[in-house]
C-alpha distance (Angstrom), angle and dihedral (degrees) to the residues before:
residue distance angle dihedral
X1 . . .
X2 3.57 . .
X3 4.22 105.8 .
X4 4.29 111.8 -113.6
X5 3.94 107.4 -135.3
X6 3.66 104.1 -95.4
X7 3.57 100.5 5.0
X8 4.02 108.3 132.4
X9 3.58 110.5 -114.9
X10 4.32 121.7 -174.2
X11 4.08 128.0 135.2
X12 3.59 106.7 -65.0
X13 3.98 96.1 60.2
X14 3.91 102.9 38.7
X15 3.01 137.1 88.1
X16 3.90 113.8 -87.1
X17 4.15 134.3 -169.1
X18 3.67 129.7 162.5
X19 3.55 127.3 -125.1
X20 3.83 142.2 -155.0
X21 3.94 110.2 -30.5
X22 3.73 97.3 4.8
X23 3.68 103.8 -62.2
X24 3.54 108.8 145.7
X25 4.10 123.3 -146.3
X26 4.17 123.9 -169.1
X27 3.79 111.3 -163.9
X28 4.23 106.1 -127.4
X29 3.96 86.7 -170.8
X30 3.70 125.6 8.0
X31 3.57 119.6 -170.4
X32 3.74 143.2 118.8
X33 3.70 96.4 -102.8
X34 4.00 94.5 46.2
X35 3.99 135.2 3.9
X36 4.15 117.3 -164.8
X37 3.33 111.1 -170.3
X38 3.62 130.0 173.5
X39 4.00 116.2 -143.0
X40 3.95 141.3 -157.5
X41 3.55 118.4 -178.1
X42 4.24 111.4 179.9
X43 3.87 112.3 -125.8
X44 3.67 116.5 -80.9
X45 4.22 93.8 34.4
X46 3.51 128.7 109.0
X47 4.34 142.5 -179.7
X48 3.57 120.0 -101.8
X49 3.74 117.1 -99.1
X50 4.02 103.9 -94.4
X51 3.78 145.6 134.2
X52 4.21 129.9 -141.4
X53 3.82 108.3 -138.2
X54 4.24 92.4 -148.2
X55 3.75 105.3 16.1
X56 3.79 126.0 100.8
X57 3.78 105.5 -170.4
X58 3.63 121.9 -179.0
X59 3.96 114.6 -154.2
X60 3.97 117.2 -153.0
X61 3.88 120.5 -177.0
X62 3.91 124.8 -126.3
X63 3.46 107.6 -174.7
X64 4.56 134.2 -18.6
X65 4.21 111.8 22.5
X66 3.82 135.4 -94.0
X67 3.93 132.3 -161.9
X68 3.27 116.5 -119.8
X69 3.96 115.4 -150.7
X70 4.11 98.8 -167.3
X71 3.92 113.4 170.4
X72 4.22 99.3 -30.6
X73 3.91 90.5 -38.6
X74 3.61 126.9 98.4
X75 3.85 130.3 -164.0
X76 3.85 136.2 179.8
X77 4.02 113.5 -120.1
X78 3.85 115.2 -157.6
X79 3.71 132.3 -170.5
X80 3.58 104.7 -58.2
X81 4.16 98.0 20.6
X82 3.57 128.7 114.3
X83 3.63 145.9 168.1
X84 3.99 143.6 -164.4
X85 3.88 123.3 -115.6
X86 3.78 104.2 -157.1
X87 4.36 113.2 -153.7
X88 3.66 110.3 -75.4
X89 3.61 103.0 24.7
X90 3.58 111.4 128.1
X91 4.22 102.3 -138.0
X92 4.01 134.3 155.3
X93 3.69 129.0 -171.4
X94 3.75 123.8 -133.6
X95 3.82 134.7 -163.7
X96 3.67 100.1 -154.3
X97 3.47 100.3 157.8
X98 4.17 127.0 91.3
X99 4.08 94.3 -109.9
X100 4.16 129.8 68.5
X101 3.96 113.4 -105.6
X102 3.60 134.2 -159.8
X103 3.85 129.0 -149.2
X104 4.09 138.5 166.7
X105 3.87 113.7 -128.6
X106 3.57 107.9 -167.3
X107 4.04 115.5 -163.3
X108 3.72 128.5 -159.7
X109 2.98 108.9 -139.9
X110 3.40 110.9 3.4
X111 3.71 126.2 -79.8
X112 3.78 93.4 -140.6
X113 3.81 105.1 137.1
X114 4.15 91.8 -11.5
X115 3.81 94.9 101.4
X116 3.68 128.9 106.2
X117 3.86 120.3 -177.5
X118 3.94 112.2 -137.2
């Protein structure tokens, strides 16, 4: 799905998949310059340890908080935190709290096919 300038994109007319334990992701633009894409993961779930060779991706929360393991360090995100993952650096988010969260991860360029589990 490749976004139409000015067309109003949200949840209910995206394209949606789920993901590891039930986390669900819809894809607010989806192209290989850019992806948007607009996360839940339920409480207790996390991402498989990996690393994108060319993608930058910048992860800002919406609602609940996620650990972020980035390179050996971790940090807490809370509603309204974010943070950059620069190519190469091996990262995984983490809901480790008792409530669902949501987040955007926006990736430039695209991670299609640029992601290597650890």
């Amino acid at each position: 799905m490749k976004g139409q300038i000015g067309m109003k994109v949200n949840k209910a007319n995206v394209d949606h998949y789920i993901w590891g334990e039930g986390c669900d992701g819809w894809f607010l633009e989806k192209d290989t310059e850019r992806t948007i894409i607009q996360e839940r993961m339920p409480a207790g779930t996390s991402e498989a340890l990996h690393v994108h060779q060319k993608a930058k991706q910048f992860f800002f929360m919406l609602s609940g908080e996620a650990v972020m393991w980035i390179d050996g360090q971790e940090t807490t995100l809370q509603k309204h935190d974010g943070c950059t993952i620069n190519p190469g650096t091996p990262h995984q988010i983490r809901n480790d709290s008792h409530v669902d969260n949501e987040f955007i991860v926006i990736s430039t360029p695209s991670t299609r096919g640029d992601r290597t589990e650890l």
